[in-house]
Each structure stands twice: as structure tokens, then as C-alpha cells.
ZAMARGU-4260 file (C-alpha; in steps of 0.2 Angstrom, whole numbers, plus 5000, padded with zeros to 4 digits):
<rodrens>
0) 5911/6025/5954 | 5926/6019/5966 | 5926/6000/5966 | 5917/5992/5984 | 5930/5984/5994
5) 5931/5972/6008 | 5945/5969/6019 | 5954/5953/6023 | 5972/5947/6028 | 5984/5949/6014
10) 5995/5931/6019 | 5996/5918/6034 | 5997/5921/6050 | 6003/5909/6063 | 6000/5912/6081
15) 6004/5900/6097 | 6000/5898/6116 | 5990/5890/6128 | 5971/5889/6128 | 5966/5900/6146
20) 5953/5885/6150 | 5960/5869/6143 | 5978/5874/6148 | 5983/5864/6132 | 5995/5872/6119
25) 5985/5877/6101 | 5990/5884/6087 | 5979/5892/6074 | 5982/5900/6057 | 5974/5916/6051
30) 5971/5916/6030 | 5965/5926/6020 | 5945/5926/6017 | 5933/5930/6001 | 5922/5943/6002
35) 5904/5939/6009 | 5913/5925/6019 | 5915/5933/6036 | 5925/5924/6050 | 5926/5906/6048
40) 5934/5895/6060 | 5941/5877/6053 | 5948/5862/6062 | 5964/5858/6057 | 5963/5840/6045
45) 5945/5844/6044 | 5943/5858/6031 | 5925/5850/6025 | 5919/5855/6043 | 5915/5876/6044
50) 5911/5885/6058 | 5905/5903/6058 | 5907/5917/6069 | 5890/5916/6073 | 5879/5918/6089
55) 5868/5905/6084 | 5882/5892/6085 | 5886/5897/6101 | 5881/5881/6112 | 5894/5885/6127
60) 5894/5901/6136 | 5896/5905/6154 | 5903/5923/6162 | 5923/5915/6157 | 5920/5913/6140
65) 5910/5907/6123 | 5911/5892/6114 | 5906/5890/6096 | 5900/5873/6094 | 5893/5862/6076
70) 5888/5846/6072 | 5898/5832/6063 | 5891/5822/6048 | 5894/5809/6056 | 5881/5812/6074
75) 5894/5804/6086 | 5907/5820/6084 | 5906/5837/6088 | 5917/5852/6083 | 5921/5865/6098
80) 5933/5880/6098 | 5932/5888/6113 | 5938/5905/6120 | 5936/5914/6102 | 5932/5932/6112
85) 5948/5940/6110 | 5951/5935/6093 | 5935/5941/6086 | 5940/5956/6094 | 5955/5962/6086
90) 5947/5956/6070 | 5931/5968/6074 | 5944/5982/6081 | 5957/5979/6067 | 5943/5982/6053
95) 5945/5964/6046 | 5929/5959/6038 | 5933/5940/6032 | 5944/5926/6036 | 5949/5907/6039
100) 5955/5903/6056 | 5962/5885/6056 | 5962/5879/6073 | 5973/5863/6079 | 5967/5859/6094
105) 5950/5866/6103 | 5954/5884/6110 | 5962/5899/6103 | 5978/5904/6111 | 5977/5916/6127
110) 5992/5923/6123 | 5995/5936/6134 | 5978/5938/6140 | 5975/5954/6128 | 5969/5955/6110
115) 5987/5964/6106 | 5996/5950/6099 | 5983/5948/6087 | 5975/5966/6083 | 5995/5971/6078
120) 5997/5956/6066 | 5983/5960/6057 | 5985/5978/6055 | 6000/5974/6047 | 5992/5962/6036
125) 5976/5972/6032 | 5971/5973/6013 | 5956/5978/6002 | 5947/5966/5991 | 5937/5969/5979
130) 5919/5964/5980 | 5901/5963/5971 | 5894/5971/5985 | 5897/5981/6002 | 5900/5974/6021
135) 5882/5973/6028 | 5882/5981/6046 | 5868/5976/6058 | 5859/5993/6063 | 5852/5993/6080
140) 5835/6001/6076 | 5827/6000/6092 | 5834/5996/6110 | 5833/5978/6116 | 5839/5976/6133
145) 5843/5957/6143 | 5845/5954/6162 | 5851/5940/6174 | 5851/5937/6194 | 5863/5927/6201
150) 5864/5936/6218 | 5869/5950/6207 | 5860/5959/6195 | 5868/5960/6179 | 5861/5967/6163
155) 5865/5973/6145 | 5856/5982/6131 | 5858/5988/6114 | 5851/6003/6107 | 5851/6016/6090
160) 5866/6028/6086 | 5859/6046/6089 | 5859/6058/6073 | 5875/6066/6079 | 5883/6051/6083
165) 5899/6044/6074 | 5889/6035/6059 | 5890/6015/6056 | 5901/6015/6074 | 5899/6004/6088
170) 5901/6012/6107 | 5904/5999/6122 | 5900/6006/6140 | 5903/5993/6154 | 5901/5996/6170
175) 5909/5984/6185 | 5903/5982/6202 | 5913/5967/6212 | 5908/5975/6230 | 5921/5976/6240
180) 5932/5964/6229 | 5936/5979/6218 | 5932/5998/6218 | 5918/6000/6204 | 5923/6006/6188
185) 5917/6011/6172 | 5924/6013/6154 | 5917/6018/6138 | 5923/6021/6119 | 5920/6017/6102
190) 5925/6002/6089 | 5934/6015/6078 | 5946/6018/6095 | 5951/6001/6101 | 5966/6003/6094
195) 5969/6022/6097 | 5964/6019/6116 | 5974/6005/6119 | 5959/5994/6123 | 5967/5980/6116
200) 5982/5978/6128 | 5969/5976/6142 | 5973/5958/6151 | 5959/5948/6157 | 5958/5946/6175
205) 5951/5936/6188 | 5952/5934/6209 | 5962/5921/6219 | 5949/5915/6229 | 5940/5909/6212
210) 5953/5898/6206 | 5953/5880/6213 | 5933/5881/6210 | 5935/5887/6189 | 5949/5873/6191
215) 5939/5863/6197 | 5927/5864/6185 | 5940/5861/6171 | 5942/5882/6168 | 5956/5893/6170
220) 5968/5878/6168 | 5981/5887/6156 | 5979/5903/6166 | 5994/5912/6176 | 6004/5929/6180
225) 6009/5928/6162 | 5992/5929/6153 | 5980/5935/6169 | 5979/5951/6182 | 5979/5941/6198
230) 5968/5950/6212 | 5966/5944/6228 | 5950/5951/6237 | 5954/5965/6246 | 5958/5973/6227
235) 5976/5972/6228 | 5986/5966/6213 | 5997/5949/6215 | 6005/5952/6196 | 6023/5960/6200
240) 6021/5973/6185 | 6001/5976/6192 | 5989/5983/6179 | 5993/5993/6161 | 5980/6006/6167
245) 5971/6011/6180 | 5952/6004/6173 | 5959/5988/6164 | 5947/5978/6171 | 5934/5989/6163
250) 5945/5989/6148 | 5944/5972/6145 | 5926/5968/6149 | 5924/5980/6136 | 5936/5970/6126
255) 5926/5956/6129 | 5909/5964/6122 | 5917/5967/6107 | 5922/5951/6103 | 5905/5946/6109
260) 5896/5957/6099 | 5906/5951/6082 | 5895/5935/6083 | 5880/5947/6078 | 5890/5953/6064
265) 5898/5971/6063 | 5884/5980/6073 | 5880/6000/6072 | 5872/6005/6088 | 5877/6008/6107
270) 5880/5996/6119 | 5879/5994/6138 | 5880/5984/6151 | 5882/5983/6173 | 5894/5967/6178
275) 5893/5961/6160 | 5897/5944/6155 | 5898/5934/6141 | 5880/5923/6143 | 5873/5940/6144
280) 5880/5946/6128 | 5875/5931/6118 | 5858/5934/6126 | 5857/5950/6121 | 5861/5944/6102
285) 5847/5933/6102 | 5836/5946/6107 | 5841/5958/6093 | 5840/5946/6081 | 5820/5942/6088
290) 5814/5958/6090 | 5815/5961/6071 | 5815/5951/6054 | 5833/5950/6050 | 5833/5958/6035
295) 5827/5974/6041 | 5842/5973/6053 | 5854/5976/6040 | 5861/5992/6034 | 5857/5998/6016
300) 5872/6011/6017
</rodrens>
């Protein structure tokens, strides 16, 4: 029988930038994790405090992002990391299962507003690890579906893989609808094809007009042409080198509901979603996880 196998980094990675929100520059280093562990994020000089990739930490999400959030010992302190999307995933679309992320400072870099910088680093540094057991994916076994109006209806749902589809996989359709801001486009694929498609080189993006409001609200602070498609609302591109292809805004909200869907663990299932966001994701999360007891959630395979 061939030994079970999880997969890890093999050594340290390093990477720094600015947070997209705080502006702020962060670093965080990626090491390896034991099987079982999943994706643990630690702030730096405070090892004793662990924060899992979970949805049922998340106590910050809004349509620009999601914030992991856990108590302190001690009740006057709180640990954040904010912006953790993109990381998780290239850790979902690079096929690593567990890892430590230590975090100085409280976002994850943007980088270049991608998941490329990442996703390549750890396919490099991809390694099996022997285990007592198998990675447990979350089968969707029924579809669950979440809504919101906010003078736009948005939705999302999660539904089972069809006998002929690609097994244990995850497929991501979004669909986005910004009226006469942006002509409406879709985009759809599978985890096993975030790399092979280039879904991770698609940039986040965001409209002129919006800025001095998300600043204003202490958002977007660290963004610019260098990690952002700028698009002013007639749908024209301000950024010099415009977009890496034609649906990038689709690309990345696709991007995005990976990452998202990471906090549920590594999902089997398809989802979709009309002018997604990442409040609607986490919804959706908590919805699967109380539409069924959670053992019977997991896959047996």
C-alpha cells in the first residue's frame, strides 16, 4: 500500500510589500506545517497565539476583503491579519495542504495585487509529507445558496459535482455586472487550472470614483497602479500596461472565491456567484457548514 501523503513547504519563505488597506509595509514568513495542521497564521513575537484559516474566525469581512480575527489571553488584546484572500489562494491553487504563516504586522502583503508572487514560490517549494491519515475535503452534498441587496442583488451558492465531473475538484463561476461602469463578464474554471489558466496573475481592481470614500474609511490606503487595475467609470483603464486579459476582473473575483472558499477547508463541489464578494462568500461558508452536521461534510475518499 503506498504511504498517505500530505503536502507542505519544504523551507522558509520570505515575502514583503504593503498591506492594500493599511498601506503599512508587512512581512510574513511561510514554514513548513505538520500534517493535519492546515494553514495557521502567527503573529510575529507571539507564537503562543494561533490563528486558523477558518471561516468561523472571520469577524471582518466586507466586499474588499476578510479579516481573521481571535481573542487574546489577556481580554484587552485582540489578534487581526487582514487581507489573507490572495494568500490562501495560491495556497488552495498551489496544492499546499499545511502551513505557518508568521505575520509582522497586521495584513499580508498585496504584492502586486495577484496571487503570482506567492503561488510560484510555493510551487517551487511544494513537498509530500508523510501522514497517519489523508487530507479531508469538504464535499458539497447538497446545494446551499446565500443572497444580499444593497441596491444590487448579489448572490452565491455551492452545489454537488455531477458523476462526470472532474472528482474531488472545485469549479469557480462568477459572473460581474457593474452596469454601465464595466461591460459584464463572466469567467469559469477549475482549482486543478489556477495555474494552467493563469488565474493567478489576475490583479485586483477597483474604480477611481470609489477611492477617497474606501480611504476615507481607512481601506485602499496601500493601493496604487503598482498593485491595482485602476478604472475610471466609463470602463477605460487608467493603468499604462492596461489589463493581462481581457476578463481580469472576472479572473480575480474568481481568484478571490478561492481564497475565500479555503476558509471552509479544501471544498469538492461547484461554485457560483453574480457580483460576488467576500461578505457573501463567508456567508455562504456558514451556510454549508449549518445545513449539515460537519462530519458528514467530509470526504471518506
Amino acid at each position: 500500500m503506498a504511504p498517505i501523503s500530505q503536502s507542505t513547504v519544504r523551507s522558509e519563505l520570505s515575502f514583503s510589500g504593503v498591506g492594500l488597506h493599511t498601506g503599512e509595509s508587512v512581512d510574513i514568513k511561510v514554514l513548513p506545517g505538520e500534517p493535519g495542521s492546515g494553514i495557521v497564521f502567527i503573529q510575529d513575537g507571539n507564537e503562543q497565539v494561533q490563528i486558523p484559516a477558518s471561516w468561523e474566525l472571520v469577524k471582518g469581512s466586507s466586499y474588499l476583503g476578510v479579516t481573521l480575527e481571535k481573542q487574546d489571553e489577556d481580554p484587552a488584546r485582540t489578534w487581526r491579519v487582514r487581507t489573507v484572500e490572495h494568500l490562501l489562494a495560491a495556497f488552495s491553487g498551489a496544492g499546499i495542504d499545511n502551513a505557518i504563516v508568521v505575520v509582522r504586522g497586521s495584513e499580508i502583503p498585496g504584492m502586486d495585487g495577484s496571487s503570482k508572487c506567492f503561488t510560484e514560490a510555493f510551487q517551487s517549494r511544494r513537498t509530500l509529507v508523510e501522514s497517519k491519515s489523508s487530507l479531508r475535503k469538504v464535499k458539497v452534498l447538497k446545494e446551499v445558496a446565500v443572497s444580499q441587496e444593497d441596491g444590487n442583488s448579489r448572490w452565491a451558492k455551492l452545489s454537488p459535482l455531477e458523476d462526470a465531473d472532474t472528482d474531488g475538484d472545485l469549479n469557480i463561476s462568477v459572473h460581474l455586472d457593474f452596469g454601465t461602469r464595466m461591460q459584464p463578464q463572466s469567467f469559469s474554471y477549475w482549482r486543478s487550472e489556477f495555474i494552467t489558466r493563469k488565474v493567478l496573475e489576475a490583479r485586483t481592481f477597483g474604480f477611481m470614483s470609489d477611492l477617497e470614500g474606501l480611504r476615507a474609511n481607512n481601506l485602499a490606503r496601500g493601493s496604487s497602479l503598482d498593485n491595482t487595475i485602476a478604472f475610471n467609470d466609463n470602463g477605460s483603464v487608467i493603468n499604462k500596461e492596461g489589463l493581462r486579459f481581457p476578463k481580469e476582473p472576472s479572473m480575480h473575483k474568481g481568484l478571490d472565491a478561492l481564497g475565500d472558499l479555503r476558509l471552509g477547508g479544501v471544498l469538492s463541489g461547484r461554485y457560483e456567484s453574480l457580483r460576488p464578494g467576500h461578505s457573501l462568500n463567508i456567508m455562504l461558508l456558514k451556510k454549508l457548514y449549518s445545513s449539515a452536521k460537519t462530519s458528514d461534510l467530509y470526504d471518506s475518499n
